[in-house]
N, C-alpha and C positions, 0 to 999 in steps of 0.2 A: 277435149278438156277433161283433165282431175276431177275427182268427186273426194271431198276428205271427209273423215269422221272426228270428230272431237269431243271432247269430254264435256264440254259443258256450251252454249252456245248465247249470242246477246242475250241482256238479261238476268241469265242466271244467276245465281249466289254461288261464289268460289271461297274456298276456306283456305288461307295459306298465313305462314307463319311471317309475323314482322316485330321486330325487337323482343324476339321473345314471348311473345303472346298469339292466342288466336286472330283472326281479323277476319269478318264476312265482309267480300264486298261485291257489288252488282258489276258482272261484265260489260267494260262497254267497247272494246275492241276484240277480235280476234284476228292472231296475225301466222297464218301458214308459210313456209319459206321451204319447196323442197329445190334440196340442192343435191347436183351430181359433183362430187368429187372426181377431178382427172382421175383420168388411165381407170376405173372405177366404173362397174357396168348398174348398180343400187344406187338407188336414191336414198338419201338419208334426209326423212320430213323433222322441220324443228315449229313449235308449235308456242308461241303468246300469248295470254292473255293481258289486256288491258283496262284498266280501272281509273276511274276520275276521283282524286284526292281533293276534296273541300277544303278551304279553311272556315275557320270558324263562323263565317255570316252563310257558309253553306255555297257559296260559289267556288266555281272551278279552279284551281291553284296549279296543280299539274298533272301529269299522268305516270303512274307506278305500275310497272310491268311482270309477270310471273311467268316461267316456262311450266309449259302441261306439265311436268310433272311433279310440278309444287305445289299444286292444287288440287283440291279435293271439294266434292259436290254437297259434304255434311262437315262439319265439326268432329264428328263422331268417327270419318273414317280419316282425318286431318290426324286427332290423337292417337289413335290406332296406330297410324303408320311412323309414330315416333318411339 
């Protein structure tokens, strides 16, 4: 069995951008997918995070998803990399 590394892990606070603005929100899935492309001897890992969208009375509504590399572990390195 695989052992992956990832950037941030349940829990954590992920910084990624939605309409335009910052957004903290607590990780509550992470979704790894390595896949081997035919004829192709590398695996190419693709890497999700997933987060619970409230509405307004604070209960669950849906799930909004980001790939690793939309995300970032501060706000600080979120604006940076724009």
């Amino acid at each position: 069995m695989k052992t992956y590394t990832t950037k941030l892990a349940i829990g954590d606070t992920a910084w990624f951008m939605q309409d335009n603005k910052a957004v903290g929100m607590a990780v509550a899935r992470v979704d790894i997918q390595d896949l081997v492309p035919p004829y192709q001897q590398k695996s190419s890992v693709s890497v999700q995070y997933g987060f619970h969208v409230k509405n307004a009375k604070g209960d669950f509504e849906r799930w909004h998803h980001e790939y690793e590399h939309q995300v970032f572990a501060t706000k600080e390195e979120l604006l940076a990399s724009l």
